[in-house]
Steps between C-alpha positions, in 0.01 A plus 500: 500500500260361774792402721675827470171649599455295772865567666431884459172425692700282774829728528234869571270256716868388690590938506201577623508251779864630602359917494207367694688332743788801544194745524399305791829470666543888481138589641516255783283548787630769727467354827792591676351759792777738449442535111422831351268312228324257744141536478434544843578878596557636819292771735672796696272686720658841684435709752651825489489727782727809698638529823458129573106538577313730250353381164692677178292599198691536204853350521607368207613119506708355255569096423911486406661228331849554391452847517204531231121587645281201492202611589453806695142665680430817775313406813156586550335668828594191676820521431463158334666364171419172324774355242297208319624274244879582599726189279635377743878554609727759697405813539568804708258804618600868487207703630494939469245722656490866564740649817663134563831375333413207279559161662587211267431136709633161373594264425148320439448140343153443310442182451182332252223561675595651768306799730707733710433768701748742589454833699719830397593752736630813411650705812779721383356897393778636311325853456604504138131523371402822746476845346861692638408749721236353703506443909280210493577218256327147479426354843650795704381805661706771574469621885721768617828639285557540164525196247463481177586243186825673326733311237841342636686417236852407731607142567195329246634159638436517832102623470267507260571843287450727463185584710537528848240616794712793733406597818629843639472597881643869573231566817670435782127436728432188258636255308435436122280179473266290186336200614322251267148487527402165651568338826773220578448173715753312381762674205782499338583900463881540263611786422799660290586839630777781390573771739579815273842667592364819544330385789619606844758299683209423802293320227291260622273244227302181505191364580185491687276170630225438662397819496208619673531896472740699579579424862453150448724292270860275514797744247857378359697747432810513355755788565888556393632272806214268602205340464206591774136319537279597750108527588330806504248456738210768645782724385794379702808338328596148651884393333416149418864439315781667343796365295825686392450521128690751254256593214624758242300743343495459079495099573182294478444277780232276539242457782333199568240429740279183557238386750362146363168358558541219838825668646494719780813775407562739258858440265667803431767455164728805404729400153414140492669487894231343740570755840223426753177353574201721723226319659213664344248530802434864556279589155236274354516579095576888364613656179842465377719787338796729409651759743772769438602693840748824483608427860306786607723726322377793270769395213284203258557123451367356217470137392442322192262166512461253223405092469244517797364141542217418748323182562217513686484112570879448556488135633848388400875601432511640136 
């Protein structure tokens, strides 16, 4: 009887030894850096801000992996947000604030103990959180014309439907024009524009630079047949370039133009086609902005704008 008892005792001391032992081999220290369980977490530390040089209250920043939220926060007056105790792994970052398309960044490895800081720019209004109806939306002021935000509903893949920021120009003494409401040294200034087909055949549409006032500023225009840039300046019109260019009306084109910080010339873009280069050397600085022109003609032209990016601090290509 006393041997039986003592094998029992032996064969549960010999069982629990084995579960002890597999216990330990399942909760093994974790100290591979790229494991979700190791001890050691991670630190993400954001800075949000808009138009490459302001701070951004209240974008909402949230931690991806494999398409589920890990951890997600709003940025304070600072436009700062802190991730702490992130497991580490891969993760990306989709960020959304009010008037700016959401911009998701990423891929980003977070390694066991890790700190990163990362700074988030958001640059690209896409006008689809201003009341309709307004002149003025976020970051532009409405100078001379009519504009307003209205809903265009046409061609939802090639802008950001369906609100869309129109200009109208039917006085022939003035042009239509809406500049944003801080001053350029260096920029990137992209635009996608739609001339509307009721518009007069000597429709003329673009943008403004280094604007001063009125009489002073650099204009691309784009027209049915060409593409014209010149410098307004003290009133008088000085053709600095012009390229034979078809644009259509009821087509979106796209308008790119860039001055970075340490060159000395201005890069003018028109549908992803790079078509000349000005030495910038007659303004110092100015306002950027749209411009819809009826060629001086009493019949209207009116334009549809959407996806306006602008950074402030353009230092390189994008």
């Amino acid at each position: 009887m006393q041997s039986s008892y003592n094998m029992h005792r032996s064969l549960s001391y010999i069982f629990c030894v084995i579960l002890i032992s597999l216990n330990g081999c399942l909760d093994a220290p974790h100290d591979n850096v790229y494991d979700p369980k190791n001890p050691n977490k991670a630190y993400l530390l954001l800075n949000v801000n808009e138009l490459g040089l302001y701070d951004l209250q209240g974008a909402i920043v949230s931690l991806l992996v494999e398409d589920s939220i890990a951890q997600s926060d709003t940025s304070d007056e600072l436009g700062v947000v802190a991730f702490e105790k992130v497991d580490p792994g891969v993760y990306y970052l989709l960020t959304e604030a009010t008037y700016y398309s959401a911009l998701e960044q990423g891929p980003e490895s977070l390694w066991a103990g890790a700190e990163v800081n990362r700074k988030i720019e958001l640059v690209t209004l896409d006008f689809e959180d201003d009341y309709a109806g307004i002149s003025s939306p976020y970051r532009f002021n409405a100078m001379n014309g009519t504009w307003t935000i209205i809903a265009d509903t046409e061609q939802p893949e090639a802008h950001s439907a369906p609100q869309v920021y129109q200009g109208s120009d039917i006085n022939p003494e003035e042009i239509a024009l809406s500049l944003c409401d801080t001053e350029a040294l260096h920029f990137l200034f992209q635009i996608r524009m739609k001339v509307e087909i009721t518009s007069n055949e000597n429709w003329q549409a673009g943008v403004v630079f280094r604007y001063q006032d009125e009489d002073n500023c650099y204009r691309l225009l784009l027209s049915t047949d060409t593409i014209r840039c010149y410098a307004l300046i003290n009133g008088q019109h000085t053709e600095l370039r012009q390229v034979v260019k078809e644009s259509n009306t009821g087509e979106w084109h796209t308008i790119r133009v860039e001055r970075r910080d340490g060159e000395s010339y201005i890069r003018i873009i028109i549908d992803n086609a790079v078509l000349f280069s000005l030495f910038d050397n007659v303004f110092s600085g100015g306002r950027i902005g749209l411009i819809v022109s009826n060629g001086d003609f009493f019949e209207p032209t009116t334009v549809n704008f959407d996806d306006v990016t602008i950074d402030l601090t353009h230092t390189h290509l994008q």
